[in-house]
DRENLUM-166786 format. One record per residue (C-alpha): residue in one letter; x, y, z. Coordinates in Angstrom, 2 decimals, padded with zeros to 5 digits, always signed. Layout:
% residues N
res_px_py_pz
a_X_Y_Z;
...
This chain:
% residues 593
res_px_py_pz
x_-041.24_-017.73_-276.91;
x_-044.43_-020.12_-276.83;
x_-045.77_-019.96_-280.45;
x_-045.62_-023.21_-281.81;
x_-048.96_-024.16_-280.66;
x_-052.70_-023.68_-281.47;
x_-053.29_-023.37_-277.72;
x_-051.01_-021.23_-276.65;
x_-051.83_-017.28_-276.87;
x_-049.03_-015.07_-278.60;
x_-047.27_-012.29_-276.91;
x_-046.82_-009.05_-277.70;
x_-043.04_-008.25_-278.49;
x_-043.87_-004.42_-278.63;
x_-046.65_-002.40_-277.22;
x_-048.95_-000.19_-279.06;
x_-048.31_+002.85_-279.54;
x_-050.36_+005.66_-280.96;
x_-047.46_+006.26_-283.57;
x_-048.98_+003.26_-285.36;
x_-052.06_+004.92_-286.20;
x_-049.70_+007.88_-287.67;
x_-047.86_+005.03_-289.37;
x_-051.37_+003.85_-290.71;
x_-051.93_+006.87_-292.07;
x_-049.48_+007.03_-294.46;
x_-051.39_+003.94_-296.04;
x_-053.88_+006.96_-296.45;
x_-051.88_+010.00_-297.72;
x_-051.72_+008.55_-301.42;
x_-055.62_+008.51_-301.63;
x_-055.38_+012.15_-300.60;
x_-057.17_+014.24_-303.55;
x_-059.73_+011.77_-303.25;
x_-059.93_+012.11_-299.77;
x_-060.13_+015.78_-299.82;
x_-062.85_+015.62_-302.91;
x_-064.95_+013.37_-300.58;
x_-064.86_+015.79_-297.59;
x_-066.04_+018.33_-299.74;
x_-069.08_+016.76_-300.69;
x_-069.81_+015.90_-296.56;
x_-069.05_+019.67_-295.46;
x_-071.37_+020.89_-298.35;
x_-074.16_+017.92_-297.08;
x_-073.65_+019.17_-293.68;
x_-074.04_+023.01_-294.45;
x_-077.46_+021.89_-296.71;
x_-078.30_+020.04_-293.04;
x_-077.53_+022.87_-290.72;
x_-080.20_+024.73_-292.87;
x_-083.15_+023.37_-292.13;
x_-083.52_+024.03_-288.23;
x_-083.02_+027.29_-289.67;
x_-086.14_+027.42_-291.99;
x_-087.87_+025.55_-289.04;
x_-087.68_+028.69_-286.96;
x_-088.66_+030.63_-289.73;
x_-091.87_+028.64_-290.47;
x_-092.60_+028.73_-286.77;
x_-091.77_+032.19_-285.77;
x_-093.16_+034.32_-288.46;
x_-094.67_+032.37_-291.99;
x_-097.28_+030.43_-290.18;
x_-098.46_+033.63_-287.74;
x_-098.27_+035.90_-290.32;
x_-100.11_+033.72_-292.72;
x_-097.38_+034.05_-295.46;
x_-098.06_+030.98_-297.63;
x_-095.35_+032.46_-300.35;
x_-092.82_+032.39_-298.08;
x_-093.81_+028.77_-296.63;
x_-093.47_+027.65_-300.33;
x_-090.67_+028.74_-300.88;
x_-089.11_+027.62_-297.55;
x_-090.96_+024.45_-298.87;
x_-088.71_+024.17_-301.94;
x_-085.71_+025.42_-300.38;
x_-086.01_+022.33_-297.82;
x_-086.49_+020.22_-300.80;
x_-083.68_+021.39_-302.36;
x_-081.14_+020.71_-298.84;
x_-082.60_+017.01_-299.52;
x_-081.70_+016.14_-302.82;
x_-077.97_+017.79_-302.38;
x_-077.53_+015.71_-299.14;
x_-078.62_+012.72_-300.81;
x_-076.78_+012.87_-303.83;
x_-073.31_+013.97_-301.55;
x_-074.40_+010.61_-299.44;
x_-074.21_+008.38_-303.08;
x_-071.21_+009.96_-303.60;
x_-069.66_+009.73_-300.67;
x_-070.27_+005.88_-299.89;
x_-068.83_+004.98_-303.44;
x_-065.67_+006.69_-303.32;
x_-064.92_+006.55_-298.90;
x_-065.91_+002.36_-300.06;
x_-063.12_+002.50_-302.54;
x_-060.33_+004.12_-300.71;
x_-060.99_+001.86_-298.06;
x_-060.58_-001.16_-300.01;
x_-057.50_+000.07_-301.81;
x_-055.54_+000.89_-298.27;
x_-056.63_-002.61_-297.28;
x_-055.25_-004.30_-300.84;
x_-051.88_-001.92_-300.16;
x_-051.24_-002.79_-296.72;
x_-052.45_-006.90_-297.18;
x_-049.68_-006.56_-300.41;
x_-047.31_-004.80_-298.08;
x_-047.32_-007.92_-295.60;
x_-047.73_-010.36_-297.56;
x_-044.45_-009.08_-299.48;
x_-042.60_-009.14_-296.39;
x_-043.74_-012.49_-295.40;
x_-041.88_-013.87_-298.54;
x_-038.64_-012.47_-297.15;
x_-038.65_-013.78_-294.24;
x_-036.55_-016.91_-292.99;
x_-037.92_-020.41_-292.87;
x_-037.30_-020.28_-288.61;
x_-040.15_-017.82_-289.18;
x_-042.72_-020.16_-290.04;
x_-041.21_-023.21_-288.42;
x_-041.83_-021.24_-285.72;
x_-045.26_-020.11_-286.28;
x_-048.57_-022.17_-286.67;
x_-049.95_-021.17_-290.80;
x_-053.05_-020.42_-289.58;
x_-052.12_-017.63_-287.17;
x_-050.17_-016.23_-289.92;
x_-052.57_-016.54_-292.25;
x_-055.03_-014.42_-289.85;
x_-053.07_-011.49_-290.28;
x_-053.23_-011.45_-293.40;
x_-057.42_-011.46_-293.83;
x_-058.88_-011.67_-291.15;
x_-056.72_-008.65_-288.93;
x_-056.53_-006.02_-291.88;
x_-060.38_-007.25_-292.60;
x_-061.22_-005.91_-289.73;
x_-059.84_-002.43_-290.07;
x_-062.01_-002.04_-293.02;
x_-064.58_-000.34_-291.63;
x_-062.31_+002.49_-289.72;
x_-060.66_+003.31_-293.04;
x_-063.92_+003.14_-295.32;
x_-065.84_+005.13_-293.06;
x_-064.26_+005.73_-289.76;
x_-061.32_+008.15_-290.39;
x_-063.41_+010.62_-293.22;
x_-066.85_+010.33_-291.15;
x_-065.27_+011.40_-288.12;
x_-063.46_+014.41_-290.25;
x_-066.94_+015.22_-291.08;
x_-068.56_+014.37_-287.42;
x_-065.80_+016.99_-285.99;
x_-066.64_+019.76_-288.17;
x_-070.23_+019.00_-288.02;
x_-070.25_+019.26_-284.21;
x_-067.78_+022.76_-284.66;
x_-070.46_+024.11_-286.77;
x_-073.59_+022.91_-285.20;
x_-071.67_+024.60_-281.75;
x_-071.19_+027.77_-284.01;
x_-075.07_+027.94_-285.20;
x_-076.03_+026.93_-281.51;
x_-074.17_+029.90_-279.72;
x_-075.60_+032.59_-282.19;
x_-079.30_+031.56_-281.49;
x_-078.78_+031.30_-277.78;
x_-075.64_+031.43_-275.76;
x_-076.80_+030.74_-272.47;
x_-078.98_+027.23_-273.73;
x_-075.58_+026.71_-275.30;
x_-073.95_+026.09_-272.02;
x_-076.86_+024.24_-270.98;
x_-076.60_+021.41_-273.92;
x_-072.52_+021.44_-272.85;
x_-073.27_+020.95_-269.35;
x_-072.83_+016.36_-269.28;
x_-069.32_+016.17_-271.41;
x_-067.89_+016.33_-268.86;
x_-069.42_+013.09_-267.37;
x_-068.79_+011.23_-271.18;
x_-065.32_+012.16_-271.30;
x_-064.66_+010.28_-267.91;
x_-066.56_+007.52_-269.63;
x_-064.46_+006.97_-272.33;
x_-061.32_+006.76_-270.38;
x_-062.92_+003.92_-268.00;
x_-064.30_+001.62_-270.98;
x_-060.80_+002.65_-272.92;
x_-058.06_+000.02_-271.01;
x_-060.98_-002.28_-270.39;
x_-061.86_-002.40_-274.26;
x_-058.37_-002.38_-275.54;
x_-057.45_-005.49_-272.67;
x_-060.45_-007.83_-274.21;
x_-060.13_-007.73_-277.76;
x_-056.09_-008.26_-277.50;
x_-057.57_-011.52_-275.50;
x_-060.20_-012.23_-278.01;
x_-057.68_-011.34_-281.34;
x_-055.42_-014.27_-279.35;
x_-058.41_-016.63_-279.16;
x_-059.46_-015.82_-282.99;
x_-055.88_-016.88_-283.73;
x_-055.80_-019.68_-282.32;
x_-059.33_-020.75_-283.43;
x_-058.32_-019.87_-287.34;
x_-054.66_-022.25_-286.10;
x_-056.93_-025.10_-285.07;
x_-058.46_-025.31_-288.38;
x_-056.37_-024.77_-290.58;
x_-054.31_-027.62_-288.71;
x_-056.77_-029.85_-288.54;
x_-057.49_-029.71_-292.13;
x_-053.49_-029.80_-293.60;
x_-053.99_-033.14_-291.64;
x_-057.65_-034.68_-292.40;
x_-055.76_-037.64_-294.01;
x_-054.17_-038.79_-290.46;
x_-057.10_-037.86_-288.70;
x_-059.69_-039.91_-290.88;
x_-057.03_-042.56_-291.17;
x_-056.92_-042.92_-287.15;
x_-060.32_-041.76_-286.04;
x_-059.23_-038.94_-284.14;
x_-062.79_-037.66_-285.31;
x_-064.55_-037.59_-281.87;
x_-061.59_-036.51_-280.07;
x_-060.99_-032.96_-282.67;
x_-064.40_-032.20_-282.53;
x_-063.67_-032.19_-278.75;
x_-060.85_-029.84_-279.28;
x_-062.27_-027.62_-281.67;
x_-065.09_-027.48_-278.95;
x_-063.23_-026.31_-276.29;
x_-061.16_-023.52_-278.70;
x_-064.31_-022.21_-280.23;
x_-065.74_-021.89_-276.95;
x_-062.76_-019.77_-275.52;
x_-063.71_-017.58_-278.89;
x_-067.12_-017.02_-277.97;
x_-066.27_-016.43_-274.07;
x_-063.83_-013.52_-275.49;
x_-066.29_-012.20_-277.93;
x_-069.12_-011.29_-275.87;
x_-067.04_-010.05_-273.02;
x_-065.53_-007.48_-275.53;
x_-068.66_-007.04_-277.16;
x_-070.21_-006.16_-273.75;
x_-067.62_-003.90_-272.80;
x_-068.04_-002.72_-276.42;
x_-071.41_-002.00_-276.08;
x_-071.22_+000.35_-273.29;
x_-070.28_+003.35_-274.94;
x_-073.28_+003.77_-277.39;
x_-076.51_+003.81_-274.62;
x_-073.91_+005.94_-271.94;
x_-073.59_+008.60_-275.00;
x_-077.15_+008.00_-275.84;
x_-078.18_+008.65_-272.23;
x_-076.51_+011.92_-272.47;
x_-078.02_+013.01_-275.03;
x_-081.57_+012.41_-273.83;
x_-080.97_+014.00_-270.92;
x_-079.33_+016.86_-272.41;
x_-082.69_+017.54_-274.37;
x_-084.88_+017.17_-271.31;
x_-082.63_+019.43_-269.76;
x_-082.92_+021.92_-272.37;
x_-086.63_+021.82_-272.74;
x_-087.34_+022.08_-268.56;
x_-085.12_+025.67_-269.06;
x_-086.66_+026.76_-272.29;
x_-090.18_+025.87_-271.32;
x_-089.44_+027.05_-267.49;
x_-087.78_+029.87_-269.19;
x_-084.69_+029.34_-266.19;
x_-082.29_+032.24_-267.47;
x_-083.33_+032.27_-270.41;
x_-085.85_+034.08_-272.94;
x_-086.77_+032.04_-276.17;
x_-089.40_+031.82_-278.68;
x_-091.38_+028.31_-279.75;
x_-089.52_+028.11_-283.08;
x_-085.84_+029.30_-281.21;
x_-086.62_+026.31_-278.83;
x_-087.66_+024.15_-281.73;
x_-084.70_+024.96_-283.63;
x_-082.40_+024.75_-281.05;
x_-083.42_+020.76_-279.74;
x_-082.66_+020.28_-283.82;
x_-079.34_+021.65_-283.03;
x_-078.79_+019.65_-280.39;
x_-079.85_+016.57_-282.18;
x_-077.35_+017.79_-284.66;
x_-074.76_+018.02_-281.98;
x_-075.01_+014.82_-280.34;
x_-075.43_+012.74_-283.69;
x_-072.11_+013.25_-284.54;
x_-071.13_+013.14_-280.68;
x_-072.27_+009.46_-280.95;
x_-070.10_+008.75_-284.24;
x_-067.69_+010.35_-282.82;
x_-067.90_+007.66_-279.85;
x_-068.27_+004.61_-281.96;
x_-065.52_+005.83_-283.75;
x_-063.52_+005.92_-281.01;
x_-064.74_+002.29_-280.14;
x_-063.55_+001.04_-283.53;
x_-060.02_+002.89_-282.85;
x_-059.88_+001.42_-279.52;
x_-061.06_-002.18_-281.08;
x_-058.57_-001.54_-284.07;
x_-055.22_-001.42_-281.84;
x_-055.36_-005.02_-281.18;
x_-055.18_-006.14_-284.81;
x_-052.49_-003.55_-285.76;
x_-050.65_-004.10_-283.08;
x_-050.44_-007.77_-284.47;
x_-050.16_-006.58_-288.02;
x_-047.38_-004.32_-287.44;
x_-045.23_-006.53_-285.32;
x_-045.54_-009.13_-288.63;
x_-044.10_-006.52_-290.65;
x_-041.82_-005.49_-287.99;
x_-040.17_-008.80_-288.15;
x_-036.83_-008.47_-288.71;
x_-035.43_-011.08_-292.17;
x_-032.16_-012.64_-290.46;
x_-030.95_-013.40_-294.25;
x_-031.26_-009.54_-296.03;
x_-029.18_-008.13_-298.99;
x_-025.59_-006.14_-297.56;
x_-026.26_-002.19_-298.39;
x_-023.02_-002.59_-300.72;
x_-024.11_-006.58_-302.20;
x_-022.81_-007.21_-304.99;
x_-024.68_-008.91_-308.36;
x_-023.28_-012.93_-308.68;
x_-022.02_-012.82_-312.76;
x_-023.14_-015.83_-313.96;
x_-021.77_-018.61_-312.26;
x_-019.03_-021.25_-313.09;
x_-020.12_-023.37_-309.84;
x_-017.20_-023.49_-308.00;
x_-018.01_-024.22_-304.04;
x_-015.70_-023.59_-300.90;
x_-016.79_-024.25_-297.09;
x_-014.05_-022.62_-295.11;
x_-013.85_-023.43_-291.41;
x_-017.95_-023.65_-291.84;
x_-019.84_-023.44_-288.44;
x_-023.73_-023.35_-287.59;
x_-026.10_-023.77_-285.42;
x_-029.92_-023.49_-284.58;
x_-029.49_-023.59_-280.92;
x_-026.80_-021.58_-279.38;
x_-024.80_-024.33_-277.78;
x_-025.44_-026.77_-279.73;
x_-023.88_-026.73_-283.40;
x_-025.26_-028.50_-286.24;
x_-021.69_-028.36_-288.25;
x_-018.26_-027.90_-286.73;
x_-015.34_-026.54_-288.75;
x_-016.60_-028.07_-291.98;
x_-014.12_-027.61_-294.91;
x_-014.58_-028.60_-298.66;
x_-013.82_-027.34_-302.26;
x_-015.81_-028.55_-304.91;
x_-014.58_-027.95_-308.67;
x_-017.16_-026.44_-311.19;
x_-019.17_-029.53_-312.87;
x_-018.52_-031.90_-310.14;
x_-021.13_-034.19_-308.55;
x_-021.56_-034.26_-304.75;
x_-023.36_-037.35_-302.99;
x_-024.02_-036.02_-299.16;
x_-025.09_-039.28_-296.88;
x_-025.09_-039.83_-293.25;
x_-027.65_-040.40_-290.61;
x_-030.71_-038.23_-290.03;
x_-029.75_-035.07_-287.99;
x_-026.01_-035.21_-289.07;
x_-026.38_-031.71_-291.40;
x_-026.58_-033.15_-295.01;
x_-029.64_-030.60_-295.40;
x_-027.93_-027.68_-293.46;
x_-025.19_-028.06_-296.08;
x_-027.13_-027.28_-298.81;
x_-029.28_-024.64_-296.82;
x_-026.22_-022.81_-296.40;
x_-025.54_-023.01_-300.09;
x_-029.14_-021.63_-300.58;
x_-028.18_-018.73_-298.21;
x_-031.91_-019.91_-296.36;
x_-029.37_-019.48_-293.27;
x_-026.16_-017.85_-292.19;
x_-022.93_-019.38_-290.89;
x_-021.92_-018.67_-287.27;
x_-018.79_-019.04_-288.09;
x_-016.32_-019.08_-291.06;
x_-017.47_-019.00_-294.65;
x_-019.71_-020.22_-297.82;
x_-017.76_-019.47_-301.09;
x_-019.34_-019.91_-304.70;
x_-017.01_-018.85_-307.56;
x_-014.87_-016.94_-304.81;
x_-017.40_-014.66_-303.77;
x_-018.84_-015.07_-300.36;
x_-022.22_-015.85_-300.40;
x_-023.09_-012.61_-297.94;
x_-021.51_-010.32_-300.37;
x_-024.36_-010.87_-303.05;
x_-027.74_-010.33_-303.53;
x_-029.87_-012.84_-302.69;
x_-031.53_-012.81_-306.53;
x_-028.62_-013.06_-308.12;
x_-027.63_-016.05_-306.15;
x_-031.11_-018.55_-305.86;
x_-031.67_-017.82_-310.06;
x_-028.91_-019.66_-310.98;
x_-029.23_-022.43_-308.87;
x_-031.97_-025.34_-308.71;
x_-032.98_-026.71_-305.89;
x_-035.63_-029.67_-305.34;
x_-036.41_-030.21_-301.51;
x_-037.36_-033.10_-300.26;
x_-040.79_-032.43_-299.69;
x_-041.98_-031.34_-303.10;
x_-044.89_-028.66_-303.60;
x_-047.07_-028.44_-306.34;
x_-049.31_-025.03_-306.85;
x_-052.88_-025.34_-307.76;
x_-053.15_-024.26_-311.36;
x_-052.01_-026.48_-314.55;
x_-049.02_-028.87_-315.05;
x_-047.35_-026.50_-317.12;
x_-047.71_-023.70_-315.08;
x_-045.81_-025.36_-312.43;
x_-043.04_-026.68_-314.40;
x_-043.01_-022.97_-315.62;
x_-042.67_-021.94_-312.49;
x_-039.04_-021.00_-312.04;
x_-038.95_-019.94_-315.61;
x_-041.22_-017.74_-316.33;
x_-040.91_-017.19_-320.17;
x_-040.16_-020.92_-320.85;
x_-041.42_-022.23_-324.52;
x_-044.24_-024.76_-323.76;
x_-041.35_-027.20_-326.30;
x_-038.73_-026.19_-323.81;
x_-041.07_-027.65_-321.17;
x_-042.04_-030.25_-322.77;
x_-038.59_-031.14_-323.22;
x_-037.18_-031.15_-319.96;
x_-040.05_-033.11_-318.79;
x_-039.14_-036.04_-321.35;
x_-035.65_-035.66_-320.27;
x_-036.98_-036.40_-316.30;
x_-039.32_-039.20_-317.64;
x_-042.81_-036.90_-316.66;
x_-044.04_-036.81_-319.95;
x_-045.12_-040.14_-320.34;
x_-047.66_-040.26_-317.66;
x_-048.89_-036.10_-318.52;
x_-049.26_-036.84_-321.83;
x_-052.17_-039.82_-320.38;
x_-053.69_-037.42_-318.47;
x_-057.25_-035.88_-319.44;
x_-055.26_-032.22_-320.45;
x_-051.84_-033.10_-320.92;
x_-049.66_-030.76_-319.51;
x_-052.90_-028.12_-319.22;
x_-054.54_-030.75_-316.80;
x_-055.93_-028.45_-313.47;
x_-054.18_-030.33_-310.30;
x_-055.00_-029.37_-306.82;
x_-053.25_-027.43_-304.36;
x_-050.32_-029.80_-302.84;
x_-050.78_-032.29_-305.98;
x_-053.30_-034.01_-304.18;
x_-054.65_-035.55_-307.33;
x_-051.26_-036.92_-308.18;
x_-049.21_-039.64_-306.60;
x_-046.25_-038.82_-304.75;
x_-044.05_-039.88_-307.30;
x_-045.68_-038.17_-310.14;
x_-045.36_-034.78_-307.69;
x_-041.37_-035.33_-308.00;
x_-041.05_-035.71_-311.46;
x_-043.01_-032.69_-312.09;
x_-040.48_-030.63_-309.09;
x_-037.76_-032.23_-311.20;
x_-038.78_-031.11_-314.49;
x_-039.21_-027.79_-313.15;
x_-035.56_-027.63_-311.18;
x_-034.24_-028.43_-314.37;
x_-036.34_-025.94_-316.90;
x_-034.24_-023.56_-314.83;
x_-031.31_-024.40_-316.24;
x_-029.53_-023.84_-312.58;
x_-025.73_-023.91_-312.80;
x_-025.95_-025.71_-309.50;
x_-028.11_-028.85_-309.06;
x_-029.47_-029.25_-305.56;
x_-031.39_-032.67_-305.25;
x_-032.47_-033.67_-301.78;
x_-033.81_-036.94_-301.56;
x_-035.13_-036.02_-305.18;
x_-035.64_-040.00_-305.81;
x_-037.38_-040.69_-302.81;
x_-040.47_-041.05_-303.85;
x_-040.20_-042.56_-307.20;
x_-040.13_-046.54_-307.85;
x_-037.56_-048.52_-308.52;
x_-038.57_-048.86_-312.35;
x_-038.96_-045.03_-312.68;
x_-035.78_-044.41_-311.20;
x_-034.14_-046.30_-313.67;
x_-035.58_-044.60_-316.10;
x_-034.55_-041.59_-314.30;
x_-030.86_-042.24_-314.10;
x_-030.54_-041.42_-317.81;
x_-031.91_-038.01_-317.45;
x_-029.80_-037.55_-314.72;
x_-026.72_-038.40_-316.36;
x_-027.51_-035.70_-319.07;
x_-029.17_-033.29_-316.22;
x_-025.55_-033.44_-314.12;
x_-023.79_-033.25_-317.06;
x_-021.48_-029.62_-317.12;
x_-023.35_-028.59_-313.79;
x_-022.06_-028.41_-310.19;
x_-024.51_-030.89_-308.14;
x_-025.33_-032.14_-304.99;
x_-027.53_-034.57_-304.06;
x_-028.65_-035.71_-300.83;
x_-029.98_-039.62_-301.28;
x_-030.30_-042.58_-298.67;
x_-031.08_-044.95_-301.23;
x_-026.99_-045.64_-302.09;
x_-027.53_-046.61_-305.26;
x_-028.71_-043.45_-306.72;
x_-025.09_-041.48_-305.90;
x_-022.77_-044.48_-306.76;
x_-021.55_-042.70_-309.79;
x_-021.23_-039.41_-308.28;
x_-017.59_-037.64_-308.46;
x_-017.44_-037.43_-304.48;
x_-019.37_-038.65_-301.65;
x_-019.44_-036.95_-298.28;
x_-019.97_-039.12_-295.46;
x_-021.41_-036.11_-292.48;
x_-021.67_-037.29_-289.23;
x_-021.30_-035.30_-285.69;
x_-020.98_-032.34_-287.55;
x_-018.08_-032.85_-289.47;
x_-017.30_-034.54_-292.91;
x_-015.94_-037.77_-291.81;
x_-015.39_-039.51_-294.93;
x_-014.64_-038.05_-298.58;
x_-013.84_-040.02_-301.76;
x_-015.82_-041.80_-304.62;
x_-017.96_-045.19_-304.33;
x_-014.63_-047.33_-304.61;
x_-012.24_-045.74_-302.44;
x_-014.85_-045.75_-299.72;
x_-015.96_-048.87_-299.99;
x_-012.03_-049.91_-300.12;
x_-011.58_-047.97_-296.76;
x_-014.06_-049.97_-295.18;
x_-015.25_-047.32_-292.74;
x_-018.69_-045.81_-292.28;
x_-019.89_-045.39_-295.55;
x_-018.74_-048.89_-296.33;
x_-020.82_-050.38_-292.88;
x_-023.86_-048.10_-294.71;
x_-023.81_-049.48_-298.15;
x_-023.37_-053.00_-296.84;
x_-026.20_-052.71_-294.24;
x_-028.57_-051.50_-297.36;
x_-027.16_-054.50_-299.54;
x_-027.50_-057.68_-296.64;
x_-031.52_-055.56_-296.30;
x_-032.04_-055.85_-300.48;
x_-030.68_-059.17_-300.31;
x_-032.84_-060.24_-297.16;
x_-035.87_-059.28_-299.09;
């Protein structure tokens, strides 16, 4: 499936159906008593507002002729009264429909943004940020106003237009008929702009995605662009996407836009209709004030009518962001806890690859066969060209991917027969490309340790050789960096992962390309911190500068899939074979420079 790219629009997997608004709704069902307390307040605003057509007629039809300046009064007050009870229900009801809405939008953005963390890397290797990120704000953004308003107001619009209908048929049954006469012509309408409607803003929710992609993109990568003065040509780009945007948004907007003056039109011409036959008196016998009251009525009637139909608009407009929303939480995690997984007791760090086989691709495996036992405490070097499977090893390890075939053993226990938790907490892991939170120093190095002692910290950083250059910073370890680390060198960044993989206190070490980053001088430094880092702990380390794994217990030589070489520094070097051809080549390349 096409989604790797900024340009490319994403596909449905699924259809909408309407059993996603009834899924929406159960967002809504925990709000309920304030739900209910809200429509409480509308029905008894919209009873106060059915009352004064009522006193109109009244006025009209018999205080005014009969000169009854009591009664007026009092029908004064009384309308005076309807007032301040439908304004003070309208204060209440904005503050508390405002909040609900807001707190389904916080429970259903928490809901996917939950589900996003459990979901495999393939996910969002697969996936441009930014049209993830979209779902998250801007799509569930956009359904604020249908569950702040829409869903309650038309609750209220429906029994306003019952009651209204109700009021309308006692005064005058056959003028009833007469305001009834152009549904028919609305509802036929609705179900030509519906397809339309829902059609364009699917397009123009694609073209918003891709937009929000484009950006976010181009700013992850400002550094390369600046650095090769791709300026011009993104503008160009971002040109071309934004005006796809703007082509989508006003054809849904027009489309949009065509319900409101066709429901409007109906309503006009349902009053002119009604005052031709009340005036021409066409089959029908009515005072002045029964007239009167009755064009309020219908004013009442078609007010709602008109929500009604921009509610509907919003519903219609609303589908193509929850279709989008729902397929993201839809997605399926391919790594998930086994009903019946067990909790890893804490581990010894014992490691077994049994007949081990993976792949990405079908067809094309990554590892063939692979077979290894590692002893708790031991060191593992992993080298071999790029694209042999030194990181899939470890991934596997991780559980951040399943075996095809075969099995991935730690203290015995398969790694699919345990929960996922109780696994990743005990073991460490420092990727090669390191990633540092916005917030403090500490708070990263706290990261994977939660209740750490700022001495325990500060500790593990001296024992990684970060807290010489914290220490010289403005704060220390509460010094503010940027999201990524920007303000810090790369180097600095991986001392500061390092201190944190090891404030874990994993009982495996992962270290991939952990040193890569770090000079020659530092590293130095850093191989005594090591030693006492490795020290009782199951490792492996992924390096390609040889001279960081030379004391490790084993090195793996992976190439086409397979281990192809196993021993320590000396016995591989003594065999002469590929990981004796490696070391050399780096040693003549030292010894060149």
């Amino acid at each position: 499936m096409a989604r790797n790219t900024f340009d490319v629009d994403e596909e449905l997997e699924q259809e909408f159906s309407w059993q996603d608004f009834k899924r929406l709704s159960r967002y809504v069902v925990p709000y309920k008593k304030s739900i209910i307390s809200v429509l409480a307040t509308i029905i008894l605003a919209n009873l106060a507002g059915m009352l004064a057509p009522v006193f109109t007629k009244i006025a009209i039809d018999s205080s005014i002729p009969d000169g009854n300046i009591s009664q007026l009064l009092l029908i004064g007050v009384a309308f005076l009264a309807t007032l301040i009870i439908i304004g003070l229900c309208m204060r209440y009801r904005i503050y508390h429909i405002t909040r609900i809405g807001q707190d389904v939008l916080k429970d259903m953005r928490y809901d996917i943004f939950e589900h996003l963390q459990r979901l495999p890397f393939s996910y969002f290797d697969t996936r441009p940020h930014g049209k993830i990120l979209i779902r998250i704000v801007n799509y569930i953004n956009t359904l604020s106003d249908l569950l702040s308003n829409g869903l309650i107001n038309l609750i209220s619009d429906v029994f306003n237009v019952v009651i209204t209908l109700i009021f309308m048929f006692v005064i005058d049954f056959k003028l009833t008929l007469y305001s009834l006469a152009l549904l028919p012509i609305l509802f036929v309408m609705v179900m030509v702009i519906k397809n339309k409607q829902r059609k364009a803003y699917q397009t123009l929710s694609n073209k918003q995605s891709n937009l929000n992609a484009y950006i976010h993109e181009s700013i992850a990568g400002i550094k390369i662009t600046q650095s090769f003065a791709r300026e011009e040509e993104n503008a160009s780009i971002f040109e071309e996407v934004s005006s796809d945007y703007r082509t989508s948004w006003m054809k849904a907007v027009r489309i949009q836009f065509l319900m409101w003056p066709g429901v409007q039109n109906i309503s006009v011409i349902t009053t002119c209709l009604i005052y031709f036959v009340g005036i021409r008196q066409i089959g029908v016998d009515v005072s002045t004030g029964t007239l009167i009251a009755f064009i309020s009525y219908i004013n009442n009637f078609w007010n709602p009518v008109i929500n009604i139909g921009n509610f509907y608009n919003s519903l219609i407009t609303a589908t193509a962001y929850l279709e989008r929303i729902f397929e993201t939480m839809d997605e399926v995690p391919d790594i998930e806890d086994k009903p019946d997984a067990k909790v890893l007791p804490e581990m010894k760090g014992a490691v077994a690859f049994e007949d081990v086989t993976f792949r990405y691709e079908e067809g094309k495996n990554i590892l063939s066969d692979v077979n290894f036992t590692i002893t708790p405490g031991e060191s593992i070097a992993l080298v071999g060209p790029t694209g042999a499977g030194k990181t899939t090893i470890i991934n596997l390890l991780s559980r951040f991917y399943d075996v095809n075939e075969g099995s991935v053993k730690v203290d015995g226990m398969d790694v699919r027969d345990v929960t996922l938790s109780s696994l990743r907490s005990q073991m460490g892991v420092m990727l090669q490309d390191t990633f540092i939170f916005s917030g403090t120093i500490i708070e990263n190095i706290r990261y994977g340790k939660l209740d750490a002692t700022e001495e325990e910290i500060i500790e593990a950083a001296k024992i990684v050789r970060a807290h010489d250059f914290i220490k010289e910073l403005k704060d220390g370890y509460h010094t503010v960096v940027e999201e990524r680390g920007s303000t810090l060198s790369a180097g600095q960044r991986q001392l500061i992962s390092f201190a944190r993989a090891l404030l874990a206190d994993p009982k495996i070490l992962i270290l991939d390309e952990a040193t890569s980053s770090i000079d020659t001088k530092t590293e130095e430094l850093l191989q005594e911190g090591l030693l006492k880092l490795l020290e009782g702990r199951t490792s492996f380390i992924i390096a390609h500068r040889l001279s960081t794994i030379k004391n490790s217990d084993r090195i793996f030589y992976v190439a086409g899939g397979t281990i192809a070489e196993s021993g320590n520094h000396d016995q591989l070097m003594a065999q002469r074979g590929l990981y004796h051809h490696l070391y050399q080549s780096q040693y003549d390349l030292l010894q060149a420079i």
